[in-house]
MDAnalysis code that builds the backbone (N, CA, C; Angstrom):
import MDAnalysis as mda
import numpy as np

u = mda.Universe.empty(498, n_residues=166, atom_resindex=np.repeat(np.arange(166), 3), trajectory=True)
u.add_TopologyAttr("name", ["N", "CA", "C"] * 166)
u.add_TopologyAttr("resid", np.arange(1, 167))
u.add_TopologyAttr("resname", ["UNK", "UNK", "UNK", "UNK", "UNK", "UNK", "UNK", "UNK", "UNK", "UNK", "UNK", "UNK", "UNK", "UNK", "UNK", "UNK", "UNK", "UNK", "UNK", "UNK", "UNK", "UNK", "UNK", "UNK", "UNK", "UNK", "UNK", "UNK", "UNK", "UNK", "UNK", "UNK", "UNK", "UNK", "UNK", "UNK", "UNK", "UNK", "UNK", "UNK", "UNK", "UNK", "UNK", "UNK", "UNK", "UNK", "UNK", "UNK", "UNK", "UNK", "UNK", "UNK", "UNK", "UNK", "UNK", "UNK", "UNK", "UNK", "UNK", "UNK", "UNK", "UNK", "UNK", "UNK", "UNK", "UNK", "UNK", "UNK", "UNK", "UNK", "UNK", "UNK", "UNK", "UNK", "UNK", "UNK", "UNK", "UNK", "UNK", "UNK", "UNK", "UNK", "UNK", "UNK", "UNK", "UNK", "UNK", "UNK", "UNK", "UNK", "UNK", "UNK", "UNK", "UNK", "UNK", "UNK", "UNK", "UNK", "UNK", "UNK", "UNK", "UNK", "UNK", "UNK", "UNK", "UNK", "UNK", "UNK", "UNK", "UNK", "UNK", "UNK", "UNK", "UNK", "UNK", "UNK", "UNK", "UNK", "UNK", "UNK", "UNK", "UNK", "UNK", "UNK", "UNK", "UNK", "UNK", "UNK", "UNK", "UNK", "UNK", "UNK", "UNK", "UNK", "UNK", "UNK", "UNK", "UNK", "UNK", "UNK", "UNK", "UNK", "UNK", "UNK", "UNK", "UNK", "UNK", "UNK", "UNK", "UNK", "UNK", "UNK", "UNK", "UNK", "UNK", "UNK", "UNK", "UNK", "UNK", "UNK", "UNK", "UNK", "UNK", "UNK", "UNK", "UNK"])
u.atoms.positions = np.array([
    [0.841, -1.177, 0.000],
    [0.000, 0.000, 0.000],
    [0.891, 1.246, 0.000],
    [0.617, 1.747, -0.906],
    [1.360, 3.225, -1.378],
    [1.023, 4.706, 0.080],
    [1.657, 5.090, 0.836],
    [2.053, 6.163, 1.637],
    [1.188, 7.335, 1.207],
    [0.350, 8.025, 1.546],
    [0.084, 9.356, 0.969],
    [1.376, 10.490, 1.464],
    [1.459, 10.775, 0.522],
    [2.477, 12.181, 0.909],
    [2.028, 13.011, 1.535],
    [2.906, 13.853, 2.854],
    [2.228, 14.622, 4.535],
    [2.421, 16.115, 2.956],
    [1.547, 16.686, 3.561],
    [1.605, 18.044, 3.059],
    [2.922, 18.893, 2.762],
    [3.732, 19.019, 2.945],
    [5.678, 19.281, 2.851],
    [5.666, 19.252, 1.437],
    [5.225, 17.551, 1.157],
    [5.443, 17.293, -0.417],
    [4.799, 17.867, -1.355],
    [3.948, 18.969, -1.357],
    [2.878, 19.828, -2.269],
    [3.625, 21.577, -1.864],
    [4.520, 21.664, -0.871],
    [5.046, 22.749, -0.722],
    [6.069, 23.576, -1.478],
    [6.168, 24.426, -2.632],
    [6.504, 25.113, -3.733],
    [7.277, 26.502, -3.479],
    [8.202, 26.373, -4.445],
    [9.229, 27.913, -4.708],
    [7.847, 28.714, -5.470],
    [8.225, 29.860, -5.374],
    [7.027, 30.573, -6.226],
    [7.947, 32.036, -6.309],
    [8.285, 32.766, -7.927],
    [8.741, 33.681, -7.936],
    [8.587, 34.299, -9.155],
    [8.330, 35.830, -9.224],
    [7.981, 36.552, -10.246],
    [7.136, 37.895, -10.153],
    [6.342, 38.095, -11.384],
    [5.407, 39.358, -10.997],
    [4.201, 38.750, -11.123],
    [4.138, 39.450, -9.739],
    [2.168, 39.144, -9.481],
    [1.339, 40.497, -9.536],
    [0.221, 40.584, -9.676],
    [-0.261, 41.641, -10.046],
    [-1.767, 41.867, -8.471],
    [-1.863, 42.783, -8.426],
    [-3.029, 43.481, -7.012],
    [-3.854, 44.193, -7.503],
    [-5.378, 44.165, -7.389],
    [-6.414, 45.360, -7.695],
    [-6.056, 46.310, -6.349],
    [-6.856, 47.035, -6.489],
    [-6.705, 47.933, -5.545],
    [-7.750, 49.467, -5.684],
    [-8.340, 49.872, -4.932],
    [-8.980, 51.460, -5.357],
    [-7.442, 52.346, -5.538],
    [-7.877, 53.006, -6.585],
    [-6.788, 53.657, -6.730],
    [-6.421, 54.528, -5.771],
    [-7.152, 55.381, -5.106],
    [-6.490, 55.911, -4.170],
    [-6.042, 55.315, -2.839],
    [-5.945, 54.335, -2.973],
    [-4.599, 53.479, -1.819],
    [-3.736, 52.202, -2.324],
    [-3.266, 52.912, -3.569],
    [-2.075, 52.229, -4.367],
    [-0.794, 52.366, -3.142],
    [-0.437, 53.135, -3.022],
    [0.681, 53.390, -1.598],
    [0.267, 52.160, -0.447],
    [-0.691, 52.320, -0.089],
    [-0.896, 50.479, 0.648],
    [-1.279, 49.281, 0.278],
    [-0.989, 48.927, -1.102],
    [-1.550, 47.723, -1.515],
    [-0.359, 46.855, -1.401],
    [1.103, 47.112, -0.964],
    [1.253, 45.869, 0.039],
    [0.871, 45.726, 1.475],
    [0.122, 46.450, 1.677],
    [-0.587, 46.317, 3.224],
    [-1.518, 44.790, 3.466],
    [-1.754, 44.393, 2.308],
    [-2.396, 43.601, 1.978],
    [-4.194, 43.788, 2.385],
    [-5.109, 42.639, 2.524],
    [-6.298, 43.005, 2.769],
    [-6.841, 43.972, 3.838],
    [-8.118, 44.332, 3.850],
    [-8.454, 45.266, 4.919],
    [-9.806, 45.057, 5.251],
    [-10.611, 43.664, 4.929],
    [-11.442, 43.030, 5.413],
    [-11.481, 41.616, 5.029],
    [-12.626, 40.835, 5.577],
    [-12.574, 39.472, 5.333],
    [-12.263, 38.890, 3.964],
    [-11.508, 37.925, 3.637],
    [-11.856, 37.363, 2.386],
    [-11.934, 35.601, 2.539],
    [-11.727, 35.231, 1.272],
    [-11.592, 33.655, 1.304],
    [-10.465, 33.446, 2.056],
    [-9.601, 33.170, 2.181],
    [-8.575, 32.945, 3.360],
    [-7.929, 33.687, 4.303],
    [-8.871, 34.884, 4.827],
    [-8.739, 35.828, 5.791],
    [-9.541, 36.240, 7.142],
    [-9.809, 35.974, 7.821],
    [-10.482, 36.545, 8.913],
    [-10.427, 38.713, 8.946],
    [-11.083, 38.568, 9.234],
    [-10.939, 40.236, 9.810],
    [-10.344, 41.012, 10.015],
    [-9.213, 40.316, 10.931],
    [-7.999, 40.806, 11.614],
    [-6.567, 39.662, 11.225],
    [-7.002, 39.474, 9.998],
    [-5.440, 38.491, 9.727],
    [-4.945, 39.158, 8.306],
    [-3.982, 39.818, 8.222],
    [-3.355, 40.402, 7.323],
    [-3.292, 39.275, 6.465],
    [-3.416, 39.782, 4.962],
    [-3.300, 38.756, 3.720],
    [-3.149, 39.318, 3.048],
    [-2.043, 38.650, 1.891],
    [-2.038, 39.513, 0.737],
    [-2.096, 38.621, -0.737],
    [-3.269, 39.104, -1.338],
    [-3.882, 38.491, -2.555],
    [-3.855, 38.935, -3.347],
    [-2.655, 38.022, -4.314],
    [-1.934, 38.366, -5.865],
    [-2.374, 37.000, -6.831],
    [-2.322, 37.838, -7.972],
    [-2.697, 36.958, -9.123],
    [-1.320, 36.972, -9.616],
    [-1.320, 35.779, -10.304],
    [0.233, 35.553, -11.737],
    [-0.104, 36.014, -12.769],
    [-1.123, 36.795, -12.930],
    [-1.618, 37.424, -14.746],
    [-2.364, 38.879, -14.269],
    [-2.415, 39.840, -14.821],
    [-3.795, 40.963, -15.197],
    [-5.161, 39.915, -15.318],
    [-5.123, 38.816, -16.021],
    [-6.087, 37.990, -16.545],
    [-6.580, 37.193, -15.553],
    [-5.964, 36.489, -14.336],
    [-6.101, 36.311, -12.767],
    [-6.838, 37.494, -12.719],
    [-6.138, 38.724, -12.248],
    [-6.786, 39.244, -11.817],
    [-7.828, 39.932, -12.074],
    [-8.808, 40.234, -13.080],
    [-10.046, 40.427, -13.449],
    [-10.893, 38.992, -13.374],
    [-10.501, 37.907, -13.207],
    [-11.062, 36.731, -13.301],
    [-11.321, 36.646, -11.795],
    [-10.410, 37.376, -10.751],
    [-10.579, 37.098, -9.429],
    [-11.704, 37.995, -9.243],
    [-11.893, 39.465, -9.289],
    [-12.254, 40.770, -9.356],
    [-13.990, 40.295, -9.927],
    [-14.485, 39.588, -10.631],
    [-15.590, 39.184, -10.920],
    [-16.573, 38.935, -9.780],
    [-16.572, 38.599, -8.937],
    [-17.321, 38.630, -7.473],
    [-17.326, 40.133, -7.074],
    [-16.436, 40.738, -7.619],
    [-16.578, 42.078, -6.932],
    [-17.247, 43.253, -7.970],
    [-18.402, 42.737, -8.603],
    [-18.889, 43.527, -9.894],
    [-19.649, 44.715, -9.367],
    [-19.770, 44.581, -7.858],
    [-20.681, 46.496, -7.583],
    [-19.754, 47.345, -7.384],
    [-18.412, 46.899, -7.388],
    [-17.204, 48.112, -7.193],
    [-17.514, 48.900, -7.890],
    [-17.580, 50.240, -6.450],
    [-18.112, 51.398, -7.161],
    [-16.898, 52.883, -6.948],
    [-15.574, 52.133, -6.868],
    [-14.474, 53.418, -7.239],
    [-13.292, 52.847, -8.112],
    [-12.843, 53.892, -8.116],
    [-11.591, 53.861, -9.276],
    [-10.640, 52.775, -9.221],
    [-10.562, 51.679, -9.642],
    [-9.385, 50.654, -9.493],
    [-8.016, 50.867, -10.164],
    [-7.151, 50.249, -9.497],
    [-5.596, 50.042, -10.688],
    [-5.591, 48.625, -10.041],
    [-4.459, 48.136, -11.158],
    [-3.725, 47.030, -10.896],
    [-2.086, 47.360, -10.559],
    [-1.613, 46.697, -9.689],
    [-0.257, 47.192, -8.988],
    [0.400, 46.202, -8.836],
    [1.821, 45.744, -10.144],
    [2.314, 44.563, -9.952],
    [3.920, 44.900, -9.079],
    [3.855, 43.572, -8.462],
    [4.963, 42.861, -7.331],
    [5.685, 42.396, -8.024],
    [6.793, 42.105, -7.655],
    [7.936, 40.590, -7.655],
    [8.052, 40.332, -6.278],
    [7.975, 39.022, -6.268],
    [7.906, 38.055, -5.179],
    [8.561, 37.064, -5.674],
    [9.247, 36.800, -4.409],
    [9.818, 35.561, -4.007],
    [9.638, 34.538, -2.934],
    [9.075, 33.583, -3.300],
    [8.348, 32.593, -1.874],
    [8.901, 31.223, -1.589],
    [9.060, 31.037, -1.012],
    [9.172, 29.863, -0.847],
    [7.419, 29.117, 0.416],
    [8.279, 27.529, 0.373],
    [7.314, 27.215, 1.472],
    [5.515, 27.401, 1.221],
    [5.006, 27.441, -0.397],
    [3.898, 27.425, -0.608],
    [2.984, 26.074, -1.271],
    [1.895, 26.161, -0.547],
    [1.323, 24.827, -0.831],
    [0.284, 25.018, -1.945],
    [0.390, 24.135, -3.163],
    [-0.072, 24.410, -4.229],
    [-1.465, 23.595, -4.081],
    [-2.237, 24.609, -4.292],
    [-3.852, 23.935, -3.949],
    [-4.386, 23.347, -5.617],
    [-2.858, 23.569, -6.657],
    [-3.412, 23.116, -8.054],
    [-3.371, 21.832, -7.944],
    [-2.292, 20.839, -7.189],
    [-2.563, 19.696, -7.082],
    [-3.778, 18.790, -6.472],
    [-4.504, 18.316, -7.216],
    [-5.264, 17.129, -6.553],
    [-5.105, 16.990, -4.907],
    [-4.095, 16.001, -5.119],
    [-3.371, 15.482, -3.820],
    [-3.458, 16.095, -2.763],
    [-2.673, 17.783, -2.745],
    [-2.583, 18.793, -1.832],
    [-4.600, 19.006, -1.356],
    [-4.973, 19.570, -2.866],
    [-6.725, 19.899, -2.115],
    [-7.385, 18.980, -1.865],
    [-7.168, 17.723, -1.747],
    [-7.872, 16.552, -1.329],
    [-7.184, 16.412, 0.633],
    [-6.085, 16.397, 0.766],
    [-5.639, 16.313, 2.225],
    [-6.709, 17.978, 2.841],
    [-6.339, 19.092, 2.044],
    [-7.022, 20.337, 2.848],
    [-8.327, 19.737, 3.015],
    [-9.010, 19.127, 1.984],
    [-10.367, 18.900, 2.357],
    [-10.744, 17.891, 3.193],
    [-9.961, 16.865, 3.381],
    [-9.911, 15.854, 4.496],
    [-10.245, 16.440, 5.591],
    [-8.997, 17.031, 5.975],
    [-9.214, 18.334, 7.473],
    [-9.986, 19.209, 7.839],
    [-10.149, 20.331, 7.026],
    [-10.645, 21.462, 6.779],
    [-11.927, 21.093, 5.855],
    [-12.783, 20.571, 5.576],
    [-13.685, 20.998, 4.384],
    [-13.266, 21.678, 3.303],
    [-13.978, 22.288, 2.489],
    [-13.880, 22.627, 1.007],
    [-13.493, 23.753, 1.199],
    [-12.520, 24.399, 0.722],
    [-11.795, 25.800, 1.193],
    [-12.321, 26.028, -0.972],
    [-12.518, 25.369, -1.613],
    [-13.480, 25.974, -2.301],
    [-14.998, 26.496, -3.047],
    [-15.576, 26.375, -1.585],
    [-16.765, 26.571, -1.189],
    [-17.163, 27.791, -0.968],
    [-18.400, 28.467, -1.154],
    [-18.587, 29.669, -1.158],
    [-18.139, 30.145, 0.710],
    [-17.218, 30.839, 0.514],
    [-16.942, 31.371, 2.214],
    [-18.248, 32.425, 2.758],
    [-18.614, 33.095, 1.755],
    [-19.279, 34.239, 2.153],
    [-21.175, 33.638, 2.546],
    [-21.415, 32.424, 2.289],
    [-23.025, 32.144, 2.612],
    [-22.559, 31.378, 3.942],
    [-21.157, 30.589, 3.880],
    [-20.786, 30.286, 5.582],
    [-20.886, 31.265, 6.329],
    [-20.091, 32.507, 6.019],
    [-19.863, 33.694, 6.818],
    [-21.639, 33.632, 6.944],
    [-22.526, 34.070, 6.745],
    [-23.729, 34.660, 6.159],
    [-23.948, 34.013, 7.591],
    [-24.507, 32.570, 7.237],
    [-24.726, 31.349, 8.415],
    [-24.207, 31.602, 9.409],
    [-23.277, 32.376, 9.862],
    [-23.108, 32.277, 11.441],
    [-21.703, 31.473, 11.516],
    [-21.322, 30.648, 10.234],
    [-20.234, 29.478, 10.474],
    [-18.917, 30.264, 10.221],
    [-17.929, 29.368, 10.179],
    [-17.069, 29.491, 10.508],
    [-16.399, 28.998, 8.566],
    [-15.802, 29.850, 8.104],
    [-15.815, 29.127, 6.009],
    [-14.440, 28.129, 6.641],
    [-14.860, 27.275, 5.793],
    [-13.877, 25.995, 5.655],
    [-12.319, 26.610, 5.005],
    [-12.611, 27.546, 4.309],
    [-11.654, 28.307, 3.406],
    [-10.550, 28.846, 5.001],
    [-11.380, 29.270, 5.696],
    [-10.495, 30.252, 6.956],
    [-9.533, 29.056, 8.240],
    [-11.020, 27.885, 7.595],
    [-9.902, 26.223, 8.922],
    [-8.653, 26.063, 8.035],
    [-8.869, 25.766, 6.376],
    [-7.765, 25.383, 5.994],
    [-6.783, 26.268, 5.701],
    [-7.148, 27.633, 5.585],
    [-5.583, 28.531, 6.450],
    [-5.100, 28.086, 7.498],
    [-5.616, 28.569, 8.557],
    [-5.358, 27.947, 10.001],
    [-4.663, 26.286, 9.946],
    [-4.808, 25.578, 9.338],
    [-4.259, 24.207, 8.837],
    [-3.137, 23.993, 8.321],
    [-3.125, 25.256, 6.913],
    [-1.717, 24.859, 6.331],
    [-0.901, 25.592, 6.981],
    [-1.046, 27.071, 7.547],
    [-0.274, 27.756, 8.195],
    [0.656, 27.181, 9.199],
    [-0.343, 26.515, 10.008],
    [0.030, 25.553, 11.178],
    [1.522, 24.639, 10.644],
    [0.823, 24.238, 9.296],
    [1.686, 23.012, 8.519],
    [3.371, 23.415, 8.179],
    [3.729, 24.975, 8.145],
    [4.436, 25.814, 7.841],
    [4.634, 26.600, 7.331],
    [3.219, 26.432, 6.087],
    [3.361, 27.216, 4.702],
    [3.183, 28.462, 4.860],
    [3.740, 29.175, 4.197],
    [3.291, 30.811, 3.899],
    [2.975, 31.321, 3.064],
    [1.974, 30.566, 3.103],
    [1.076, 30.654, 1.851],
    [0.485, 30.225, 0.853],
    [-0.287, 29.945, -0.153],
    [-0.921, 29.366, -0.945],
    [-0.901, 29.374, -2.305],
    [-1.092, 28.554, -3.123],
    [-1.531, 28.654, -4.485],
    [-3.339, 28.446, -4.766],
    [-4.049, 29.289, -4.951],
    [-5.632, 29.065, -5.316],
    [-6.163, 29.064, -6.520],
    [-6.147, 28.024, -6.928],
    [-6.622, 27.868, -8.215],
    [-8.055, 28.550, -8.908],
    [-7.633, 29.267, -9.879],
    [-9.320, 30.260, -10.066],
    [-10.591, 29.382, -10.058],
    [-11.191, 30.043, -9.344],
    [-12.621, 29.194, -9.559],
    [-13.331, 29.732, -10.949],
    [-13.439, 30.763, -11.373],
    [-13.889, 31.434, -12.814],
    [-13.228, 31.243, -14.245],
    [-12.049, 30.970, -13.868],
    [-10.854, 30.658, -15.098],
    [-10.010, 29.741, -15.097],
    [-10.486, 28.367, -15.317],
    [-9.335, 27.517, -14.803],
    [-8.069, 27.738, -16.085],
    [-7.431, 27.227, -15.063],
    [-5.632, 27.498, -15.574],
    [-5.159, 28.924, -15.189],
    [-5.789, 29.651, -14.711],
    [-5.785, 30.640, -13.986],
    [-5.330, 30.506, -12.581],
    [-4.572, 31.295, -11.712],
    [-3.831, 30.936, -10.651],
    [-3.513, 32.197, -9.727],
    [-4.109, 32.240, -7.920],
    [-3.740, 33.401, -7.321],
    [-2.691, 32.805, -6.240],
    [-1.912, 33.802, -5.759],
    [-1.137, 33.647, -4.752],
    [-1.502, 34.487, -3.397],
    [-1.464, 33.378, -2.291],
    [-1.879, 33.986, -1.237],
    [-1.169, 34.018, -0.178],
    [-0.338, 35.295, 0.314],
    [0.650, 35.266, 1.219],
    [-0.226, 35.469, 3.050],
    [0.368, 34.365, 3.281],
    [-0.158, 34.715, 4.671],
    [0.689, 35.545, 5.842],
    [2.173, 35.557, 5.224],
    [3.206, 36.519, 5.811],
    [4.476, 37.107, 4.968],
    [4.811, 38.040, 4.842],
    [5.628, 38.595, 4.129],
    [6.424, 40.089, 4.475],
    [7.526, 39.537, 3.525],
    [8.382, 40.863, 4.555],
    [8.775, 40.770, 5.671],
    [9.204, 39.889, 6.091],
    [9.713, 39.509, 7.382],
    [10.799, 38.466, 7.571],
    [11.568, 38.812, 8.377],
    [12.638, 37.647, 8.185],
    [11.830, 36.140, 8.293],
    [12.661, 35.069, 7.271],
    [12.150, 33.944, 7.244],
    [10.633, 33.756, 6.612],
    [10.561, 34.849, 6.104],
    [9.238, 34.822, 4.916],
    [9.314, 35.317, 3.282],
    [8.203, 35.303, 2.776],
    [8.458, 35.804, 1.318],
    [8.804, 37.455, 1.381],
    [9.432, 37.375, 0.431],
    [9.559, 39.071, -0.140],
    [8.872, 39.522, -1.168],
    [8.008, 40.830, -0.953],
    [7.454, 41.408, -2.279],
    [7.865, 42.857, -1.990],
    [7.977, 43.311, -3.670],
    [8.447, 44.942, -3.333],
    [7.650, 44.812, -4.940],
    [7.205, 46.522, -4.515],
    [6.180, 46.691, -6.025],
    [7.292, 47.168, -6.526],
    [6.889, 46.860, -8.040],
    [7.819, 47.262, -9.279],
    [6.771, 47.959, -10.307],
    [7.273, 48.914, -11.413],
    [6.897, 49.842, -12.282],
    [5.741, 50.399, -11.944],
    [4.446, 50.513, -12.413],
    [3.331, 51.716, -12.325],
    [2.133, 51.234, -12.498],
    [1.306, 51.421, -11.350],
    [0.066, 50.679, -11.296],
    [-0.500, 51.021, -12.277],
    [-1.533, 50.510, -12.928],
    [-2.286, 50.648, -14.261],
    [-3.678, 50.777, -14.179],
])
């Protein structure tokens, strides 16, 4: 009988330009990362949610169709290590073992009173070591976001924005 591989083995280098929406007038903090709940954020847990394309990111940005101010996009280079790729099978089958469906609507859990499966299996992989995630688009497959759960800090990823938000 074949071993399942512990989570370590789905854990990924990740480096390049990622791209951030943002209202334009707080381009200056969009590595601050989030500033309310999202799919793998609580309230009060700093996150920062990058796409690998412009094309990610309008594909992510689709849930957010009543945005009603001025957006840019504001691309990073990052360098990560220690990220668990939720494109593999393998990897989102163990999160869902533990955690439930972290790609399940978070926001009708939130709604319910519950607790989104999306926010246990942070709390899960974090635990696990990772810093962070790969989330595979739910709107665009082959599409791909990156989700830092710490950065800028010794022993974490680095992002520094590069050229001119758009």
């Amino acid at each position: 009988m074949k071993a399942t591989p512990g989570i370590e083995a789905f854990l990924v280098d990740v480096g390049g330009t990622f791209f951030r929406e943002v209202d334009r007038s707080r381009i200056a903090e969009a590595l601050a990362g989030s500033r309310g709940p999202g799919r793998y954020s609580r309230y009060d847990q700093p996150t920062l949610y990058l796409s690998a394309s412009v094309a990610g990111v309008d594909a992510a940005m689709r849930a957010y169709s009543n945005r009603r101010t001025e957006r840019a996009v504001v691309p990073f280079e990052v360098a990560a290590s220690d990220v668990l790729d939720l494109r593999r099978p393998e990897a989102l089958a163990q999160v869902r073992a533990k955690c439930g469906d972290p790609m399940g609507n978070w926001r009708t859990a939130l709604d319910r009173g519950a607790t989104p499966a999306s926010w246990r299996a942070r709390d899960w992989i974090e635990d696990m070591g990772a810093a962070g995630l790969i989330d595979p688009s739910r709107h665009a497959p082959g599409l791909w976001h990156l989700v830092l759960f710490r950065w800028n800090r010794p022993d974490s990823p680095t992002v520094s924005p590069i050229g001119e938000a758009t």
